[in-house]
MDAnalysis code that builds the backbone (N, CA, C; Angstrom):
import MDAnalysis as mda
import numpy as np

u = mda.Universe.empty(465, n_residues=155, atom_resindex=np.repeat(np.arange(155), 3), trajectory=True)
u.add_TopologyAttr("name", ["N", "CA", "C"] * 155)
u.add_TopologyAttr("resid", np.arange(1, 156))
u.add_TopologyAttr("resname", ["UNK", "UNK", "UNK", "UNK", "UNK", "UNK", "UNK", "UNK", "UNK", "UNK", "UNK", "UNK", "UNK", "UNK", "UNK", "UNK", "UNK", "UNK", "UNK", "UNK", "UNK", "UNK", "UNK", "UNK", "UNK", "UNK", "UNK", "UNK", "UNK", "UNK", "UNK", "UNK", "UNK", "UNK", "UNK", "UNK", "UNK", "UNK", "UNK", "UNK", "UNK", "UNK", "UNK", "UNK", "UNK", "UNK", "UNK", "UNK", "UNK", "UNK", "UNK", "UNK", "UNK", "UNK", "UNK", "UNK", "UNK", "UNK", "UNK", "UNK", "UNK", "UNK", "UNK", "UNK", "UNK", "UNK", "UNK", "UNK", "UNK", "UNK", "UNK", "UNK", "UNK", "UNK", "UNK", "UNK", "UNK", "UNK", "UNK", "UNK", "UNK", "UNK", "UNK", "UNK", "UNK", "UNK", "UNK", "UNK", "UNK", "UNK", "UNK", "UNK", "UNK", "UNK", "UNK", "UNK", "UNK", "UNK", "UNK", "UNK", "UNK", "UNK", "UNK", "UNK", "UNK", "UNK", "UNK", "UNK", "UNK", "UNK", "UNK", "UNK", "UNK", "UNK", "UNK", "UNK", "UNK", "UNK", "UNK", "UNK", "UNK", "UNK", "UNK", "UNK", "UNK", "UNK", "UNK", "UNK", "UNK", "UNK", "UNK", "UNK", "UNK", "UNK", "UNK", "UNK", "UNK", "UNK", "UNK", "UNK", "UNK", "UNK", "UNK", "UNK", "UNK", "UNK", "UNK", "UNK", "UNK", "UNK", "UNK", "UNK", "UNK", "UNK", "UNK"])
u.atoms.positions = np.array([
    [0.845, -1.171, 0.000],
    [0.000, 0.000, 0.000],
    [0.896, 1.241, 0.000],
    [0.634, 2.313, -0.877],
    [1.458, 3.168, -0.820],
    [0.951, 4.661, 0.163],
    [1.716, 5.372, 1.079],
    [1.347, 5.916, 1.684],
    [0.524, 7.364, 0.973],
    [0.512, 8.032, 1.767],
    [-0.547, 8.981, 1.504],
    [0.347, 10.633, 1.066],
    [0.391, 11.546, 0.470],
    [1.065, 12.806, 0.271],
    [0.476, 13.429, 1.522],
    [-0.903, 13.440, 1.845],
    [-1.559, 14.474, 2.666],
    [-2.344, 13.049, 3.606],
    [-2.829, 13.700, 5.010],
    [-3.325, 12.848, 5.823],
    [-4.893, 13.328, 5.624],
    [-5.999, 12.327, 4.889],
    [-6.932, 12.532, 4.851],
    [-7.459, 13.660, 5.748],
    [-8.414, 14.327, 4.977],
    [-9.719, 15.497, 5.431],
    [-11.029, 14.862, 6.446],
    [-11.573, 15.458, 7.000],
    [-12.713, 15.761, 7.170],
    [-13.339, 16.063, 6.194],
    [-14.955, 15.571, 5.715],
    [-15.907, 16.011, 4.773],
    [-15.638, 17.951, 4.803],
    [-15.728, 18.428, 3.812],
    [-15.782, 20.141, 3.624],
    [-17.168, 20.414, 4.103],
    [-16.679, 21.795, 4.211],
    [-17.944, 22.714, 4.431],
    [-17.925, 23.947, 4.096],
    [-18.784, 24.204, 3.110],
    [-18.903, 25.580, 2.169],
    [-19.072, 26.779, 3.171],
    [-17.889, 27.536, 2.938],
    [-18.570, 29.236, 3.772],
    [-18.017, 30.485, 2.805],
    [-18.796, 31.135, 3.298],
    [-18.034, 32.407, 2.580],
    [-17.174, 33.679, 3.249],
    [-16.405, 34.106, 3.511],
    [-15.745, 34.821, 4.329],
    [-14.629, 35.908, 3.247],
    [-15.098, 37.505, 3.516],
    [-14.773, 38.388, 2.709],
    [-15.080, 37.907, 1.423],
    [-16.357, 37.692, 0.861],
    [-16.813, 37.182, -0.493],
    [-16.652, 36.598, -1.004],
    [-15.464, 35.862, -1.047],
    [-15.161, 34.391, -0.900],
    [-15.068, 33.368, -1.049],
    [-15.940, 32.317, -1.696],
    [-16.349, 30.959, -0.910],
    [-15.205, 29.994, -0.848],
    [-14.997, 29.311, 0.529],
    [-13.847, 28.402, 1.068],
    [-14.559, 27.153, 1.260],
    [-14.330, 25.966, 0.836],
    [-14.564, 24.516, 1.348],
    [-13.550, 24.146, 2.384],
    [-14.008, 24.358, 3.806],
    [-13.059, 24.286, 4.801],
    [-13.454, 22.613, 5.703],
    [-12.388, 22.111, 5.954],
    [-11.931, 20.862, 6.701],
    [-11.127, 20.739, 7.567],
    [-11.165, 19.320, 7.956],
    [-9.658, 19.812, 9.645],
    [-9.231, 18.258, 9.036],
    [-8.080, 18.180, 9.143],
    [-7.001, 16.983, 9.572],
    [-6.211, 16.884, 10.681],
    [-5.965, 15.452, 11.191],
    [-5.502, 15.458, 11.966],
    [-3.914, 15.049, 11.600],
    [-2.753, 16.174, 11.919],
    [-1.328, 16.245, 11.884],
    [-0.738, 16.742, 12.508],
    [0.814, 17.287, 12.328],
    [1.270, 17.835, 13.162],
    [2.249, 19.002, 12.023],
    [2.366, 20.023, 12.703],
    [3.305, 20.740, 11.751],
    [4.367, 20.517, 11.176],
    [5.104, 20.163, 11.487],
    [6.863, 19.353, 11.422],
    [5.694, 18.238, 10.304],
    [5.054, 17.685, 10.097],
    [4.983, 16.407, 9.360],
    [4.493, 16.904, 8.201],
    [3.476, 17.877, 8.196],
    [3.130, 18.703, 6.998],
    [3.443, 20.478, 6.804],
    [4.465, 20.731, 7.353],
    [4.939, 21.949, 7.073],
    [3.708, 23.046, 5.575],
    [3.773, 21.928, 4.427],
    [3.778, 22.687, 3.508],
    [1.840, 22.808, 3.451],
    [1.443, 22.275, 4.247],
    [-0.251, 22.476, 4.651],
    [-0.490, 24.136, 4.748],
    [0.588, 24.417, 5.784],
    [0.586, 26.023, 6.700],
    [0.691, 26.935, 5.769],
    [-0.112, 28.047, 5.200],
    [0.227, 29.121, 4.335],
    [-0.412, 29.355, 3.990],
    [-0.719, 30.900, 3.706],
    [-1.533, 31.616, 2.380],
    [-1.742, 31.289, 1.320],
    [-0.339, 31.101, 0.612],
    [-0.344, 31.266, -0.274],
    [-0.060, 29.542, -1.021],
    [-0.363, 29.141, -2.176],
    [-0.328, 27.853, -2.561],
    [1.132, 27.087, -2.535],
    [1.497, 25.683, -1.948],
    [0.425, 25.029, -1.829],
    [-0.571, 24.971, -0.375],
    [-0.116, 25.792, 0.275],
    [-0.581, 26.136, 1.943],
    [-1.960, 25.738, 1.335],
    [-2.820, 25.597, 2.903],
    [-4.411, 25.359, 2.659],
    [-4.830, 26.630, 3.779],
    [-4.194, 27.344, 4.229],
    [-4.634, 28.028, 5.612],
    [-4.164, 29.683, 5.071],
    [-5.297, 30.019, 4.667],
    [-5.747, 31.732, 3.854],
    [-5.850, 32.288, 4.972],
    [-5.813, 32.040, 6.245],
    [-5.303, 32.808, 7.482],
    [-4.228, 32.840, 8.078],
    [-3.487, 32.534, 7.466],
    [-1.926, 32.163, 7.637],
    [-1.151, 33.762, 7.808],
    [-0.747, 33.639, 9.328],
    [0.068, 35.079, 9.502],
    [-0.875, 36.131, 9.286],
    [-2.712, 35.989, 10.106],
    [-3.628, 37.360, 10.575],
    [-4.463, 36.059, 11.116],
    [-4.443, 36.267, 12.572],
    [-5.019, 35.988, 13.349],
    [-6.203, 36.418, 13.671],
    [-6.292, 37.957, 13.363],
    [-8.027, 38.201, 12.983],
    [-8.880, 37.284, 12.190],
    [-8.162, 36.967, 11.061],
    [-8.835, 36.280, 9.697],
    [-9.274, 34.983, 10.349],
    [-7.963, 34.299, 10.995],
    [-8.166, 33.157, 11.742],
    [-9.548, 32.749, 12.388],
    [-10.030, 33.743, 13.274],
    [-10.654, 34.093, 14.336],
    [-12.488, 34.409, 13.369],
    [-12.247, 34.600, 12.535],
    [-13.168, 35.256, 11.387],
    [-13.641, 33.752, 10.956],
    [-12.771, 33.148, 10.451],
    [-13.050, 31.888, 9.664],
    [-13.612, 30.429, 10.539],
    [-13.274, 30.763, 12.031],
    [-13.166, 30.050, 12.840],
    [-15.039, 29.852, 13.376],
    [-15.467, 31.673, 13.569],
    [-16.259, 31.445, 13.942],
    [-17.481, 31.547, 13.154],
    [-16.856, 31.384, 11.714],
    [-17.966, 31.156, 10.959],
    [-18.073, 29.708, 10.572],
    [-17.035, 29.027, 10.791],
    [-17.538, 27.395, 10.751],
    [-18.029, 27.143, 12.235],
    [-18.444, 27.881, 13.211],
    [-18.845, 27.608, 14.333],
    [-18.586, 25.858, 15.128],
    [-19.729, 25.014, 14.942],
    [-19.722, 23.914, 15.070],
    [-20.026, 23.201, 14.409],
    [-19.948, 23.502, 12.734],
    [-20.061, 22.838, 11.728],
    [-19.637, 21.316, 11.317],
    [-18.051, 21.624, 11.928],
    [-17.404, 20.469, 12.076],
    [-16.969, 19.806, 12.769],
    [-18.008, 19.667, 14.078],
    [-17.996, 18.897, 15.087],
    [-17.753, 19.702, 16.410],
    [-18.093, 19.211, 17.573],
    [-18.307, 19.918, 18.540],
    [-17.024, 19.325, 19.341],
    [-17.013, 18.081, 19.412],
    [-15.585, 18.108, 20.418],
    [-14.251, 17.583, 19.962],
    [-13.550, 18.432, 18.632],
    [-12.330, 18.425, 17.808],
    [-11.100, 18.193, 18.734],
    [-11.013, 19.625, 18.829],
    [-9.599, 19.661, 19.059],
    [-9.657, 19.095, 20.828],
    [-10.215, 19.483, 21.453],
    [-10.831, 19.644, 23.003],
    [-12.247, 19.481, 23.078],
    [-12.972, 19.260, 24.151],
    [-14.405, 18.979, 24.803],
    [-14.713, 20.225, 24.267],
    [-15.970, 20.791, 23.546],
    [-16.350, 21.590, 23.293],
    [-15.860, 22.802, 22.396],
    [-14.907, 22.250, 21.876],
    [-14.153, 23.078, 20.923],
    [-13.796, 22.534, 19.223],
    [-13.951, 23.310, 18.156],
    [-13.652, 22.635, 16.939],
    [-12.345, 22.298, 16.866],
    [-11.789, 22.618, 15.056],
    [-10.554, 22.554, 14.893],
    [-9.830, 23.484, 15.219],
    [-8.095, 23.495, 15.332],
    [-7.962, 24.644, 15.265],
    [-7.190, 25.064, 14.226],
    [-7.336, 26.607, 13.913],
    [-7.233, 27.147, 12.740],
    [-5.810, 28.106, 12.872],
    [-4.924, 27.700, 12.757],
    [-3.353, 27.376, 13.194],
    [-2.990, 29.124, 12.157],
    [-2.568, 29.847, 12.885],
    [-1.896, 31.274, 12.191],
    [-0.357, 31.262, 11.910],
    [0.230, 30.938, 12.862],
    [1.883, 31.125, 12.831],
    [2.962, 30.098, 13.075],
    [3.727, 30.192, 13.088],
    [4.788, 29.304, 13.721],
    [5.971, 30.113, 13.974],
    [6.543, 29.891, 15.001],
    [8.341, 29.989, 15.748],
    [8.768, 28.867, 15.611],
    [10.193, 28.686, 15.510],
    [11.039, 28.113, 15.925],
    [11.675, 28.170, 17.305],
    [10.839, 28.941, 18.509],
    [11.395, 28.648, 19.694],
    [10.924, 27.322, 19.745],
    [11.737, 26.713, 21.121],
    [11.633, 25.374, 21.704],
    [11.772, 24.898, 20.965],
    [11.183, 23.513, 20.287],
    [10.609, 22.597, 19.488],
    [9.978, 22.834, 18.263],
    [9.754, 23.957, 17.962],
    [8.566, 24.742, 17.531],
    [7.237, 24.844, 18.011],
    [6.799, 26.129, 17.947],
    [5.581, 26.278, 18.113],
    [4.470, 26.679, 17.198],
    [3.442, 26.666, 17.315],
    [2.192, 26.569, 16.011],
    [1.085, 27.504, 17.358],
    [0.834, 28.794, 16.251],
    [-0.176, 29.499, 17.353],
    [-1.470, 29.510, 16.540],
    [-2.650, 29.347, 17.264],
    [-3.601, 28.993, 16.597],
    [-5.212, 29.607, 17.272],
    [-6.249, 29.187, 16.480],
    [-7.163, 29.516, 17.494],
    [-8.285, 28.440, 17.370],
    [-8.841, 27.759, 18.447],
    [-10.133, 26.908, 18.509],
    [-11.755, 27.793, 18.775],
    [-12.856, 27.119, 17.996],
    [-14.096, 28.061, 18.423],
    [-14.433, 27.062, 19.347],
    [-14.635, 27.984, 19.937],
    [-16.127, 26.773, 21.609],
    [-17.397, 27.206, 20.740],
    [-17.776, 25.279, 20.662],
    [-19.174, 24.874, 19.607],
    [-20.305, 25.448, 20.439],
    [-19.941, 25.564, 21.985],
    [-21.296, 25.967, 22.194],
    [-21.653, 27.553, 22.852],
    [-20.414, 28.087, 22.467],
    [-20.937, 29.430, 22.301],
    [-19.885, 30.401, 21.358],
    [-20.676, 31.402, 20.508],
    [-20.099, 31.616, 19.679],
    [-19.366, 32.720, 19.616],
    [-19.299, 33.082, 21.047],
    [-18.614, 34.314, 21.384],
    [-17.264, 34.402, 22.012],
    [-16.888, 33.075, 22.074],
    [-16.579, 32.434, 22.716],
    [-14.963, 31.395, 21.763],
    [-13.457, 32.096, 21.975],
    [-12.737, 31.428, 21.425],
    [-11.638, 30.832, 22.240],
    [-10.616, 30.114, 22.089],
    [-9.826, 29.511, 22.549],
    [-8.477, 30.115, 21.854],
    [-7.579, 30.835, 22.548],
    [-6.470, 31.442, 21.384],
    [-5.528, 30.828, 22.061],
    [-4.880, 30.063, 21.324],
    [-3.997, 28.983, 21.908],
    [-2.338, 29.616, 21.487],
    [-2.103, 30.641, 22.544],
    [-0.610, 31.278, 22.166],
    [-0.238, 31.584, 23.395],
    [-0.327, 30.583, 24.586],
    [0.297, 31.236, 25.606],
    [-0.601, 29.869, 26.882],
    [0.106, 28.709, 26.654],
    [0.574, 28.058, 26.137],
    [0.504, 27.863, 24.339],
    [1.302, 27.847, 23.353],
    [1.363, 27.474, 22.077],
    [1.038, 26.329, 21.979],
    [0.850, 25.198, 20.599],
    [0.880, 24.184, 20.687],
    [2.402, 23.554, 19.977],
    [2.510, 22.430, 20.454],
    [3.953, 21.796, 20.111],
    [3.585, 21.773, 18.380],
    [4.937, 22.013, 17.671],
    [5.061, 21.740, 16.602],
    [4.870, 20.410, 15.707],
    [5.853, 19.786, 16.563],
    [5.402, 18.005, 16.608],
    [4.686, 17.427, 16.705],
    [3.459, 18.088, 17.558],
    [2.366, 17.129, 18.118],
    [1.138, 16.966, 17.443],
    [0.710, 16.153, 16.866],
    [-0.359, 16.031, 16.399],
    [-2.160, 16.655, 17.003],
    [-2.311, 17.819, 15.515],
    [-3.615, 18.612, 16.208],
    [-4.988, 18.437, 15.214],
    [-6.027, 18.800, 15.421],
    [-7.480, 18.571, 14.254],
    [-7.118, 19.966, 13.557],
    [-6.247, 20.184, 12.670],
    [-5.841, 21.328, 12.056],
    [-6.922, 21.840, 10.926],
    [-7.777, 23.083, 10.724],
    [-8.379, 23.615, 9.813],
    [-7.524, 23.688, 8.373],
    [-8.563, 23.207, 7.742],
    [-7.861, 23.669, 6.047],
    [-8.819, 24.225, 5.436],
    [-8.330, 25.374, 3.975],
    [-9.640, 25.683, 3.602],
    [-8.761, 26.017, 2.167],
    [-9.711, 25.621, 1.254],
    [-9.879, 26.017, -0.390],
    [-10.573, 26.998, -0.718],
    [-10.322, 28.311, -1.633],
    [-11.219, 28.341, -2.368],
    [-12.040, 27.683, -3.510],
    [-13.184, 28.155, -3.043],
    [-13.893, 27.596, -3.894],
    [-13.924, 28.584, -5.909],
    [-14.141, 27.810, -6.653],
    [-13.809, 27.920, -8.246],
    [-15.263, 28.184, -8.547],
    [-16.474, 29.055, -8.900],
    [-17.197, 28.730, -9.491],
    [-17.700, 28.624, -11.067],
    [-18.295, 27.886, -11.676],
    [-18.461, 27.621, -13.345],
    [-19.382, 28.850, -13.557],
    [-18.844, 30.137, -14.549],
    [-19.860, 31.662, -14.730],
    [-20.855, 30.641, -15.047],
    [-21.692, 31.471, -15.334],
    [-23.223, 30.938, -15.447],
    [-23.147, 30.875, -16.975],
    [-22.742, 31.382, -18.020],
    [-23.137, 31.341, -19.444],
    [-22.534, 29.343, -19.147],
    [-21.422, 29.052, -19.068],
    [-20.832, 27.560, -19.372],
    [-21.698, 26.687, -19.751],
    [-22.755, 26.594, -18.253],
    [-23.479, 25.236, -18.058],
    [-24.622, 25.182, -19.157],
    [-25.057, 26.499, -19.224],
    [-25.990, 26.711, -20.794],
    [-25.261, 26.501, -21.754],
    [-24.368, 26.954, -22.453],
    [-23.818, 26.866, -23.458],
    [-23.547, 25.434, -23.870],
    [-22.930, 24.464, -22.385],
    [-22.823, 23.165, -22.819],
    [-24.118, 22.311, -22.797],
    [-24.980, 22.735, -22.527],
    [-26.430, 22.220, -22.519],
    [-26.878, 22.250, -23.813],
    [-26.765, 23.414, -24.652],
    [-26.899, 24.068, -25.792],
    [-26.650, 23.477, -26.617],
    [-24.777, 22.819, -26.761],
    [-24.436, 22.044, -27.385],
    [-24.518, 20.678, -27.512],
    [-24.440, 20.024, -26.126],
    [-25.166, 19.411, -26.145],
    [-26.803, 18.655, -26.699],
    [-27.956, 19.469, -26.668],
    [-28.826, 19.566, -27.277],
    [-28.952, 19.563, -28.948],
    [-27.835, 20.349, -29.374],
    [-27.759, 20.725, -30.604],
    [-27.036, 18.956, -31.395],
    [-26.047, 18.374, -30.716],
    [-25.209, 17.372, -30.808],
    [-26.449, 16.137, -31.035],
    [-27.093, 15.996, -29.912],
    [-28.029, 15.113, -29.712],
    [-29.585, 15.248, -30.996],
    [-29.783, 16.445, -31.243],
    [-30.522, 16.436, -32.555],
    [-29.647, 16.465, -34.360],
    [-28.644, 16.443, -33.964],
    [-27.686, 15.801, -35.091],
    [-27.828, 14.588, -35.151],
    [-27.187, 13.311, -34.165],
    [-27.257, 12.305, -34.031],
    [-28.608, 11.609, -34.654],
    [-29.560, 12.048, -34.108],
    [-31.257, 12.092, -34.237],
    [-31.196, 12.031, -35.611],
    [-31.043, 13.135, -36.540],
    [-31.123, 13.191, -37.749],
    [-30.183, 12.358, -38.957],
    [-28.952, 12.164, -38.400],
    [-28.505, 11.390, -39.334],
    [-28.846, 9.971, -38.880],
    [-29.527, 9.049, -37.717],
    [-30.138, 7.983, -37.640],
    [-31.036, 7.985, -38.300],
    [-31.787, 8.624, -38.656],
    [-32.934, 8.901, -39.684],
    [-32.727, 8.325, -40.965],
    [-31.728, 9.477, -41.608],
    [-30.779, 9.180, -42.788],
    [-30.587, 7.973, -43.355],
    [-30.253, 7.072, -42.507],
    [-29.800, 5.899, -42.336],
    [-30.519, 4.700, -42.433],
])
């Protein structure tokens, strides 16, 4: 069996945040094992990478979407902003409490270990198809399918 590039997702969940739309998930890893997960920018999965506001934004708009007791009893994933290289490394992050939404967990004081395996948030944007496409290929479609039609006729 050959191993895996990435450690399976959690099912997604569509949100939209600053207009947006993100299909966001949590895995369970550790930083040191997937370094290249962490980031803005591609191939990172974490568009809150280095603004902890955003973090905090994204966090509590998946509320308890994706489960209520993730990372901790009553808390989701967490949605990991930074890293140091003090100690071991550290990974600063933030968890939402599922059952209230006012309500966050900012995990930078204690940090979490770099090494240690956490329910880490990921998020994609989402791609959408403009609206002319799906007509147009319907169109052709349609048009294809009364060709066919007609030269069986022919025939």
């Amino acid at each position: 069996m050959l191993p895996l590039a990435f450690p399976l997702a959690a099912q997604a969940l569509a949100i939209t945040v600053g207009g947006t739309d993100y299909e966001v998930s949590f895995t369970s890893t550790s930083y040191q094992a997937n370094p290249d997960l962490f980031g803005a920018a591609a191939p990172g999965l974490t568009p809150w990478w280095g603004n902890p506001g955003l973090a905090a934004t994204f966090a509590s708009e998946v509320y308890d979407q994706l489960g209520v007791n993730v990372y901790q009893a009553g808390y989701g994933p967490v949605f990991a902003y930074d890293y140091s290289l003090a100690g071991l490394g550290e990974v600063y992050g933030i968890a939402q409490n599922t059952l209230d939404i006012n309500d966050q967990l900012i995990l930078d004081s204690p940090p979490l270990a770099a090494n240690a395996t956490h329910p880490y948030a990921l998020a994609t944007a989402s791609t959408s198809v403009p609206a002319p496409l799906p007509l147009l290929g319907a169109a052709f479609a349609f048009g294809w399918a009364r060709r066919l039609r007609k030269n069986q006729q022919a025939l």
